[in-house]
Each structure stands twice: as C-alpha cells, then as structure tokens.
Backbone as numpy.savetxt, mean C-alpha at the origin, in Angstrom:
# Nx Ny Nz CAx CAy CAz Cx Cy Cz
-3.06 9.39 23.89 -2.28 8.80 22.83 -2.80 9.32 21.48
-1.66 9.73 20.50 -2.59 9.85 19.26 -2.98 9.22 18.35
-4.16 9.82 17.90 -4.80 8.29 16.99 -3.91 8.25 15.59
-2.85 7.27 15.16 -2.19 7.69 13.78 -3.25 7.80 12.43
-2.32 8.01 11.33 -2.99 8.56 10.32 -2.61 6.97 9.49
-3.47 6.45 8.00 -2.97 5.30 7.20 -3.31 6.01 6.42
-2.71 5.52 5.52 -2.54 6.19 3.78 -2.85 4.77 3.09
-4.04 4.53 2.80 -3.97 3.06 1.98 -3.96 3.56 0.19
-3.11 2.91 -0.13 -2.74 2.86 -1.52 -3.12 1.36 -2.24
-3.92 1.41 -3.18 -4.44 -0.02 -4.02 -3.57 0.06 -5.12
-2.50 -0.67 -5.44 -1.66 -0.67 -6.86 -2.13 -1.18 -8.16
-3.61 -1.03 -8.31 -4.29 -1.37 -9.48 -5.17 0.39 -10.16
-5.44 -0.01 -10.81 -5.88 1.28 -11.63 -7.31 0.85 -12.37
-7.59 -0.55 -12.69 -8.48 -1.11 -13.18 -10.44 -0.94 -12.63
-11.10 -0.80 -13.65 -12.37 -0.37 -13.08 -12.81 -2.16 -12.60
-13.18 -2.07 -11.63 -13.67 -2.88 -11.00 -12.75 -4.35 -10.55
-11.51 -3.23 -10.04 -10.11 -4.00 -9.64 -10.74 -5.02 -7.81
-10.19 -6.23 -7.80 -10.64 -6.77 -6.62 -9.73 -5.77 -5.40
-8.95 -5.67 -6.19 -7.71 -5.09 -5.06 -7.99 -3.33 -4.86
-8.75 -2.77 -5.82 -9.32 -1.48 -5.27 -10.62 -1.66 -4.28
-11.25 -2.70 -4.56 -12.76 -3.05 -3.71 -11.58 -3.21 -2.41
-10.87 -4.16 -2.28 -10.14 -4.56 -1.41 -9.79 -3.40 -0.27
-8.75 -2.54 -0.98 -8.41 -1.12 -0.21 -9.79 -0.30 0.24
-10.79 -0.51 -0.32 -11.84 0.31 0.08 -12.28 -0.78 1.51
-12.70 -1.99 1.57 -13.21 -2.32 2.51 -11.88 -2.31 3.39
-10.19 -2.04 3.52 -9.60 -1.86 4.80 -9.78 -0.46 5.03
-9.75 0.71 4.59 -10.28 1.79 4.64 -11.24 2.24 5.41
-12.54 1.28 5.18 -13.88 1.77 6.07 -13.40 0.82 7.38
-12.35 -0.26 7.39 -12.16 -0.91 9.00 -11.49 -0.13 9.79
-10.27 0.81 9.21 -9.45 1.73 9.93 -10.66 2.73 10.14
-11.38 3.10 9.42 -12.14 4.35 10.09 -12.99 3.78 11.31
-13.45 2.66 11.10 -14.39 1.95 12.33 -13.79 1.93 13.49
-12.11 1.75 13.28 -11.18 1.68 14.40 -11.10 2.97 14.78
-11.34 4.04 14.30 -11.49 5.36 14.87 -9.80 6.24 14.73
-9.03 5.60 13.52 -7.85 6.74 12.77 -8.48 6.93 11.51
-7.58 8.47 11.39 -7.78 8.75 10.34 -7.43 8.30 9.22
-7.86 7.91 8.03 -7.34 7.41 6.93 -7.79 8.13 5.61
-6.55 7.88 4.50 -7.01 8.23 3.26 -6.38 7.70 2.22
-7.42 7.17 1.73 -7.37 6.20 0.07 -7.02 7.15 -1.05
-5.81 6.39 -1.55 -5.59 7.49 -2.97 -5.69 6.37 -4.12
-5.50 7.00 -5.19 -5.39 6.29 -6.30 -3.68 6.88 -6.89
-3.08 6.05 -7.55 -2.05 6.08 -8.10 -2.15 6.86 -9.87
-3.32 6.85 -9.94 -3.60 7.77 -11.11 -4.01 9.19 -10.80
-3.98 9.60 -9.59 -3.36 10.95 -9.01 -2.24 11.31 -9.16
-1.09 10.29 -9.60 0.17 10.67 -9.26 1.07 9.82 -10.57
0.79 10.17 -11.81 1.16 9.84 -13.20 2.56 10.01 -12.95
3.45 8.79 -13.10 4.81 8.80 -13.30 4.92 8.29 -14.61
6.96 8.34 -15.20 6.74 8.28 -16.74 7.67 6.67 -15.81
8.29 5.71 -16.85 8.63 4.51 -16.24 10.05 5.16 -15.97
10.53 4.58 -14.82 11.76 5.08 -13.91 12.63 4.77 -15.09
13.73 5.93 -15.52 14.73 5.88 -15.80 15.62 6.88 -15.43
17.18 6.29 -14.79 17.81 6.88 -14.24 18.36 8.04 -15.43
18.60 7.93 -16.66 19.30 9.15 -17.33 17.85 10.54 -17.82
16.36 10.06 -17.55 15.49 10.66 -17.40 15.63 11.94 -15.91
16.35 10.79 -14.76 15.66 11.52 -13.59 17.26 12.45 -13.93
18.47 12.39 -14.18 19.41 12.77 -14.24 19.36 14.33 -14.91
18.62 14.33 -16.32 18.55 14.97 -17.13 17.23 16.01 -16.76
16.09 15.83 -15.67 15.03 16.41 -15.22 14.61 16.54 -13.98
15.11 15.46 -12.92 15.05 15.77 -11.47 13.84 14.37 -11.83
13.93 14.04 -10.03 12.62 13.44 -10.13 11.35 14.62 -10.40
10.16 13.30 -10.78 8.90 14.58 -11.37 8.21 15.00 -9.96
7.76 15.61 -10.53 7.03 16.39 -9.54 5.98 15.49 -8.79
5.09 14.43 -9.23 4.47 13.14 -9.00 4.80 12.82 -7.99
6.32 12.35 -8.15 6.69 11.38 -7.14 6.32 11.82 -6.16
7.44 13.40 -5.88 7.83 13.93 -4.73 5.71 14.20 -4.54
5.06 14.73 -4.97 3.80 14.58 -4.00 3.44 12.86 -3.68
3.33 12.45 -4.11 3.50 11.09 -3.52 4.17 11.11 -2.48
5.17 10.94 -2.69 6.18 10.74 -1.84 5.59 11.58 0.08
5.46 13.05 -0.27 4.60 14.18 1.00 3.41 13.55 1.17
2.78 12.23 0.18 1.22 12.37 1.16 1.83 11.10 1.76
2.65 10.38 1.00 3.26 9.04 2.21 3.66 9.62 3.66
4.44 11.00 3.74 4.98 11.45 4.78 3.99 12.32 5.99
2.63 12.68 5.47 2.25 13.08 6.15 1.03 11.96 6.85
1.20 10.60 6.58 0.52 9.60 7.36 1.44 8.88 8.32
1.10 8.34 9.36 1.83 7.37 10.10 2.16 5.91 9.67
1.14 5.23 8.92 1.33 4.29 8.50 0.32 4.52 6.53
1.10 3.04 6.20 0.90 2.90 4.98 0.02 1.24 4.35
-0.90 0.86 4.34 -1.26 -0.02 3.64 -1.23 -0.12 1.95
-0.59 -1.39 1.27 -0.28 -1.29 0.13 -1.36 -2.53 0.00
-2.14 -2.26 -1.05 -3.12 -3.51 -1.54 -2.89 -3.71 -2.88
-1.95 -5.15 -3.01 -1.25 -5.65 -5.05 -2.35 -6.04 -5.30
-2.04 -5.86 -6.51 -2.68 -7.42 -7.57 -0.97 -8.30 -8.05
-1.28 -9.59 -8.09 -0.29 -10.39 -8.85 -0.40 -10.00 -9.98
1.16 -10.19 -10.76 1.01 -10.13 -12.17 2.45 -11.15 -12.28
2.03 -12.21 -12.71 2.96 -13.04 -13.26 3.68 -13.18 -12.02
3.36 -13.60 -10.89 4.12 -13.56 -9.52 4.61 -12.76 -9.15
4.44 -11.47 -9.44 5.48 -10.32 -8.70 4.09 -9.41 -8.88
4.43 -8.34 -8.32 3.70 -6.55 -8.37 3.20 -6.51 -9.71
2.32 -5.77 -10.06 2.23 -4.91 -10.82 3.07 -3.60 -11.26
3.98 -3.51 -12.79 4.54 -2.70 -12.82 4.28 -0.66 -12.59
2.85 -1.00 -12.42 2.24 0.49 -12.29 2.88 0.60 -10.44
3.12 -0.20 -9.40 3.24 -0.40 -8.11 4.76 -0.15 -8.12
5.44 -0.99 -8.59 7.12 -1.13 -8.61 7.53 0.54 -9.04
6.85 1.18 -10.13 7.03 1.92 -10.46 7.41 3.40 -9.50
6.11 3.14 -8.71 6.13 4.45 -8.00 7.04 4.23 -7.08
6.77 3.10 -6.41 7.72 2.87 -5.18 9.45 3.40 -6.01
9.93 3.19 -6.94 10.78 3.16 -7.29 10.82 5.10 -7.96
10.05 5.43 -7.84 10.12 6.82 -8.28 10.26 7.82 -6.80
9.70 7.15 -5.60 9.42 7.49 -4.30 10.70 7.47 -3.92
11.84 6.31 -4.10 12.81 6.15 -3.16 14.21 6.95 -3.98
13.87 7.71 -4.72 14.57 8.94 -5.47 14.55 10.28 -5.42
13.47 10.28 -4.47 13.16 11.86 -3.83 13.70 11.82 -2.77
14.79 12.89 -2.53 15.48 14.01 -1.13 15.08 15.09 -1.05
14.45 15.09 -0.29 14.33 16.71 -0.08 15.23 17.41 1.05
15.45 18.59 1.58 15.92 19.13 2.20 16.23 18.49 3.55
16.90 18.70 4.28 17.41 17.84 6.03 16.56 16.55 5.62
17.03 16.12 4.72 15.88 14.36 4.22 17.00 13.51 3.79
17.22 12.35 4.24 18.10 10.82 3.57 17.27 10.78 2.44
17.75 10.59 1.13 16.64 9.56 0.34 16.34 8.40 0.89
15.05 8.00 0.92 13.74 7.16 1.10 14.11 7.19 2.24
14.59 7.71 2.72 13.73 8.19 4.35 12.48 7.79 4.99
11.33 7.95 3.99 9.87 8.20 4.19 9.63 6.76 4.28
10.55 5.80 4.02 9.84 4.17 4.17 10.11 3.73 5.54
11.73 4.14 5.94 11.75 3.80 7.03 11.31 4.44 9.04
10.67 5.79 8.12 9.83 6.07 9.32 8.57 5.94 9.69
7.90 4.85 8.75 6.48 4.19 9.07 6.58 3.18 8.64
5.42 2.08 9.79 5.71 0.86 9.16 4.09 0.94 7.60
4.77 -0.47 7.13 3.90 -0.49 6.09 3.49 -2.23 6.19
1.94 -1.67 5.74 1.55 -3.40 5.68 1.03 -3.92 4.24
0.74 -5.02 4.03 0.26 -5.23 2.58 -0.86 -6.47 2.31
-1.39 -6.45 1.48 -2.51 -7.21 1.00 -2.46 -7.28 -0.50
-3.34 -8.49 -0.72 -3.69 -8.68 -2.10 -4.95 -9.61 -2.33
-5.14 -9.17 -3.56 -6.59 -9.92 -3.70 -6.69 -10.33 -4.93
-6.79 -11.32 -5.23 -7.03 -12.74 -6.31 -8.16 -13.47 -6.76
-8.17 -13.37 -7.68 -9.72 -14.64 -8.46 -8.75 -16.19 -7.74
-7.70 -16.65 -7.74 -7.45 -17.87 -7.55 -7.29 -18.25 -5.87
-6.49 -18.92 -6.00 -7.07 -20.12 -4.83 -5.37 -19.13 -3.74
-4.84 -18.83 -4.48 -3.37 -18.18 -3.80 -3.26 -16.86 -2.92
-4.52 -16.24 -3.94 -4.73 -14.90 -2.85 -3.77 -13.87 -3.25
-3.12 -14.01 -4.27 -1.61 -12.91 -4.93 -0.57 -13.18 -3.68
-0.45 -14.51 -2.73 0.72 -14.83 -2.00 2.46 -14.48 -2.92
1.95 -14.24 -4.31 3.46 -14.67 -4.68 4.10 -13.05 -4.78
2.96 -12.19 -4.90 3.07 -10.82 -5.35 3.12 -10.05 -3.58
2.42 -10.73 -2.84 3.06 -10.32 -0.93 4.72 -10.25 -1.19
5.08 -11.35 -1.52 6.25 -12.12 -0.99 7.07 -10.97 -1.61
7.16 -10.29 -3.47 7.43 -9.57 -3.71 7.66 -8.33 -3.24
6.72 -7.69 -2.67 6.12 -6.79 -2.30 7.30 -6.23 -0.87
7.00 -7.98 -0.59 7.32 -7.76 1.32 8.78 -7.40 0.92
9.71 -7.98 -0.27 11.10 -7.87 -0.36 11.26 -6.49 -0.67
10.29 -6.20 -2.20 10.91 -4.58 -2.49 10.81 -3.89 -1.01
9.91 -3.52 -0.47 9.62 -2.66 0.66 11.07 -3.09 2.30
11.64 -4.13 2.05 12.37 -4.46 2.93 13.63 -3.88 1.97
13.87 -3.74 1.11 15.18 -3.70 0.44 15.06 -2.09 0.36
14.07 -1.23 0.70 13.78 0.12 0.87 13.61 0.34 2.87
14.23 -0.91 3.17 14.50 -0.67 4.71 13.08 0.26 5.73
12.34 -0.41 4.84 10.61 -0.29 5.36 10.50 -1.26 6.82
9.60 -0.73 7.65 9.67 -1.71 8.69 8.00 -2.32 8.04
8.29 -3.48 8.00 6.47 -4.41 7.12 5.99 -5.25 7.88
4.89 -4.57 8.58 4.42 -5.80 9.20 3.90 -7.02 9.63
4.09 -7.66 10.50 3.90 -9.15 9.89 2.93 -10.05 9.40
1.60 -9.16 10.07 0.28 -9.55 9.48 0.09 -9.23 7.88
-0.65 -10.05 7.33 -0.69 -9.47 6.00 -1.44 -10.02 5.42
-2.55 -9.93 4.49 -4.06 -10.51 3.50 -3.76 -11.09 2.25
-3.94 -12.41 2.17 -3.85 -12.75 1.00 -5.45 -13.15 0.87
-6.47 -12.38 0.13 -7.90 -12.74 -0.38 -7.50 -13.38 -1.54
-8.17 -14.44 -1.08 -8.57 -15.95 -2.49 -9.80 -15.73 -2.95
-10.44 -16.25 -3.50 -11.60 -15.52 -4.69 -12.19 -14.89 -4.59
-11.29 -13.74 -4.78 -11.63 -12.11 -4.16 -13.00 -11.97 -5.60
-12.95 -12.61 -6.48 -14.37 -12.56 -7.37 -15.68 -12.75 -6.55
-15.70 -13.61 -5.39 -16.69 -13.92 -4.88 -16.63 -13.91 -2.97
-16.06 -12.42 -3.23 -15.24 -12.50 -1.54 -16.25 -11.22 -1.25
-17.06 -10.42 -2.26 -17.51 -8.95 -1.44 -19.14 -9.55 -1.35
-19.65 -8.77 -0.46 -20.90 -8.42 -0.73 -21.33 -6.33 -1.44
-22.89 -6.88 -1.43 -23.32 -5.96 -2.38 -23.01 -4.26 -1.71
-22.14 -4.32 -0.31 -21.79 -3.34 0.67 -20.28 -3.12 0.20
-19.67 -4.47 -1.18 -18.18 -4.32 -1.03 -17.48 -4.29 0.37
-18.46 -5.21 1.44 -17.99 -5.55 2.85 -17.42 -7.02 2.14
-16.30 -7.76 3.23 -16.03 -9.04 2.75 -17.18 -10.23 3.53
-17.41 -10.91 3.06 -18.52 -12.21 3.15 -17.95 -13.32 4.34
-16.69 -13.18 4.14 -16.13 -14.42 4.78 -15.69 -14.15 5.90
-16.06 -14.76 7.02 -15.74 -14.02 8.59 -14.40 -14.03 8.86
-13.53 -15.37 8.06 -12.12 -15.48 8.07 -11.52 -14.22 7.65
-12.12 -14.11 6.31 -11.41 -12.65 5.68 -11.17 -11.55 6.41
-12.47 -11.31 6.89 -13.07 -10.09 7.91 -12.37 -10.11 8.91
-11.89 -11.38 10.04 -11.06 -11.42 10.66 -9.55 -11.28 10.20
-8.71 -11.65 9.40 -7.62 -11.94 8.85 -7.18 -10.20 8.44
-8.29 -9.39 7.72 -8.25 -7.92 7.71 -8.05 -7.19 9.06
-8.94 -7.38 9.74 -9.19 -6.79 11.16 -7.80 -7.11 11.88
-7.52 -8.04 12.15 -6.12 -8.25 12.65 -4.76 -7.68 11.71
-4.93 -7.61 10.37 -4.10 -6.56 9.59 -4.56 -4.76 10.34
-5.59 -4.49 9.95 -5.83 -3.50 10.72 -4.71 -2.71 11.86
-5.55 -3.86 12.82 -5.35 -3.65 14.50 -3.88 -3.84 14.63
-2.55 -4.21 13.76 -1.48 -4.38 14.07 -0.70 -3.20 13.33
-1.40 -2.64 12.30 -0.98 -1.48 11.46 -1.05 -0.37 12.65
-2.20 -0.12 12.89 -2.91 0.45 13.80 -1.43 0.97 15.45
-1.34 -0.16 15.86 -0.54 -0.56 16.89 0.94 -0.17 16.79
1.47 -0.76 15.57 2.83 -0.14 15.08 2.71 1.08 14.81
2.39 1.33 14.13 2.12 3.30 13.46 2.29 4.27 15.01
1.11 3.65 15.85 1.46 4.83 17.60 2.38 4.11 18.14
3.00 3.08 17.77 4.54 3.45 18.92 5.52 4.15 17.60
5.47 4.11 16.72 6.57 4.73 16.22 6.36 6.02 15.62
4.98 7.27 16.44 4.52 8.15 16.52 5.82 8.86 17.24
C-alpha cells in the first residue's frame, strides 16, 4: 500500500503563532506515523487580496497556481486556523480563494480540493479552541466540494498547551491529534 503524502498548511504568519507551534507538532505525528509530510508557510506564496477584475486583467498570479501544484502533489491536506472574529483569518480565505481560480490544462477549476480529503485544526488562548473558525473553515472547504474529514482539533489554551519540545502536554490533546492524524492518514490511501 502506499504510504500518502500531507501537506500541512498553518494559516497564521505570526512569530510565535499557537497555530504554527500547532502545525509543527501534527507534522512531527504524521512523520512518526511513517508518511511523508511537508509544512509550508503561506508567506512562500504572497497573494495580492482576490479580486476578480485583477485576476481578469492578469490571470491568476503565479503564487496561487504554485500553491495550488504543492496542494496537488500531496495526498492529503491539513489546514491549522487561528479564529479571527469567528471566522478564518483573512490571510487563509485568501489563498483558498486564489487556489479555487486556477485551471490548468485537462484540469476542472478547483479540482485539487476535491481529489484529497482535507482535515482541520485550530488553536486558541480561550476556552473554545477557534471551534467557531473550524465551523468556518469546514463550510468554505465544503462549498469548494473538498471531502473534510470528520475528525478535527479544536486546542483550548493553546498558550499553555506545548511543552518546551512544542510537543502538546495534554494526553487528551495528544490523543484528539493522533486520531486527527490516523483518519487523515486512512482517507488520503483509499482515495490514492
């Protein structure tokens, strides 16, 4: 069987973002699980804010569409938010929304969502865990006819959730990840 590939993406940009610590500790669990994985940053891939008489007048940028090829050359996708005012972060909405505007050749546009599944997480100073920015998350990515799976991390005081390994502390967590993991993991090789 082959081992699939994850592409974890953290939709924060911030130095000492919970939700980049976050993507780093599912990162080192997929590698423990023995697929390959690779963590990007979204400041690899500078988009200007989506406007349709922009993309009209210039094509989508060039950004996206690599974005877009390193989404396509993984099997699966982990997305790790931060809340902002109950929804995504607009740096997150952004790309996704710059992603589902690239066709390329024998390609549907956004194609690339619905041939891997995608899972998601978030991580929070409060007691909610960025539940309101999942819920978001889970819709844009369904309304891009993403298959999302059903496990999914909401870390609550992700301020006081790492240790000094940026491993998580809380065995719940650790479990609640691990079972995000192992179901990413699972979906991605049947739809290999």
């Amino acid at each position: 069987m082959t081992a699939p590939r994850i592409l974890v993406i953290p939709g924060s940009l911030r130095t000492g973002s919970h939700n980049v610590r976050l993507a780093a500790a599912a990162a080192h669990e997929f590698a423990q699980a023995g697929v390959g994985v690779t963590r990007i940053s979204l400041a690899d891939f500078p988009l200007p804010l989506y406007d349709g008489d922009l993309q009209a007048k210039s094509g989508v940028p060039k950004q996206a569409v690599n974005l877009k090829r390193m989404m396509g050359t993984h099997h699966g996708v982990l997305i790790v938010t931060p809340e902002y005012n109950a929804s995504v972060p607009p740096l997150l909405k952004n790309a996704i929304d710059w992603v589902t505007r690239v066709q390329e050749p024998q390609e549907a546009r956004g194609q690339v969502f619905r041939e891997r599944p995608f899972a998601i997480a978030a991580a929070s100073e409060g007691r909610l865990g960025g539940t309101r920015a999942l819920a978001a998350l889970r819709l844009i990515l369904s309304a891009c006819q993403a298959t999302v799976i059903a496990s999914q991390l909401a870390l609550s005081f992700a301020d006081q959730a790492y240790d000094e390994m940026d491993r998580l502390k809380n065995p719940a967590d650790t479990e609640a990840l691990k079972a995000l993991v192992r179901q990413l993991i699972d979906v991605s090789q049947r739809m290999i």
